[in-house]
N, C-alpha and C positions, 0 to 999 in steps of 0.2 A: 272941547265939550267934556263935558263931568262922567264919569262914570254913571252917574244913578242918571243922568240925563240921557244918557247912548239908550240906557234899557228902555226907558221911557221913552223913546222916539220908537225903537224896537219893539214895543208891544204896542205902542200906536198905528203903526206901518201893519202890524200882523194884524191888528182888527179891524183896519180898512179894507184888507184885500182878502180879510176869513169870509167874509159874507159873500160875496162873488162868487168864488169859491167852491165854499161848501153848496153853494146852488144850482154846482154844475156836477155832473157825473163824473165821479173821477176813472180816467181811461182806464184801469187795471181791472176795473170791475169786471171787465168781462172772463178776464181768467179765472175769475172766483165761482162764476154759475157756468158749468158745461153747455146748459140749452143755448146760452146766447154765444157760444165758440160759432154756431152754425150762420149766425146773424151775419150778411153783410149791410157794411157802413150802407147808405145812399150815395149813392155817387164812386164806388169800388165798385171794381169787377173781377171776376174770374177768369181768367185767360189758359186755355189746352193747347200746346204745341206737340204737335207728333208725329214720325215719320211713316205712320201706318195709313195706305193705300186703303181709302173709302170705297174703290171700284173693286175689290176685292185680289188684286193684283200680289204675288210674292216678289220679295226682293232676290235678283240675281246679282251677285257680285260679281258673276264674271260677262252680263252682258253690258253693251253699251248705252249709255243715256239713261240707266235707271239711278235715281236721283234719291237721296233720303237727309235733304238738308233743304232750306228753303230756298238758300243763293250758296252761292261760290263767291266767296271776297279774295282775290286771291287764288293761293294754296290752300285756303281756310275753308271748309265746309259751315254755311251759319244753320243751326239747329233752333234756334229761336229767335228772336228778334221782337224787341217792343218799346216804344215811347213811353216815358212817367215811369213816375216812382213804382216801386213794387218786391215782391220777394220769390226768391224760385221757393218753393217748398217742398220737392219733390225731386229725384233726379231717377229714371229709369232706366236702363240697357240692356239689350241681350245683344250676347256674340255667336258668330257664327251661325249654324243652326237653329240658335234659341236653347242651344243647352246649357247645363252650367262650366263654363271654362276657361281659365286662366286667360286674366286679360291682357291685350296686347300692350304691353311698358311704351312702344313706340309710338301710340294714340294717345295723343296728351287734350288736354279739356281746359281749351281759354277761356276766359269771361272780363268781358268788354264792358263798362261802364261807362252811360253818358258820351257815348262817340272819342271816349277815347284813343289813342293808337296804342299806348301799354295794355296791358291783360290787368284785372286785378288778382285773377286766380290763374296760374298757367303752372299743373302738374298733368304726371301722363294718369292713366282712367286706375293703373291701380293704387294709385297715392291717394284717390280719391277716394273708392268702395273699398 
């Protein structure tokens, strides 16, 4: 095919599919107006995982059966757990008391994809914050 013929197939192909197109919202919009950051899609949802006791309970480390994960995989404490696509956007902890203090290097933070058995993130918590 001819050079002048490539462009001309090329600007033909882009004015079939501009019209479509430009008649759909293009997805970025939404970072351009802050009001609609708050919009969820239809059919998204928000999901809260947390280790914090709704009966107003405090955590003891050193008694038995108090629990701040949702299962035990293993050795592995799971902290969240969810089906479908999605994004963490948030990551929170406190140590020890709730004070602020040097985090323990020896608690490292996996994350599991899709039922994988690899981690796709696996550092200890201060590689992380």
């Amino acid at each position: 095919m001819r050079p002048a013929a490539q462009v001309f197939v090329c600007h033909l192909l882009a004015g079939l599919i501009a019209g479509p197109l430009a008649a759909q919202r293009p997805p970025w919009e939404v970072w351009r107006d802050l009001h609609r950051l708050a919009e969820l899609p239809a059919g998204d949802q928000v999901l809260l995982r947390s280790s914090h006791c709704l009966s107003g309970c405090r955590f003891d480390r050193h008694s038995e059966g108090d629990w701040r994960f949702l299962r035990l995989d293993g050795e592995e404490g799971v902290i969240f757990e969810e089906e479908g696509a999605g994004a963490i956007v948030r990551l929170w902890m406190t140590t020890g008391d709730g004070t602020s203090q040097p985090l323990d290097p020896t608690v490292r933070l996996r994350v599991y994809v899709d039922r994988a058995q690899t981690p796709v993130l696996d550092l200890p918590l201060p590689a992380l914050f």
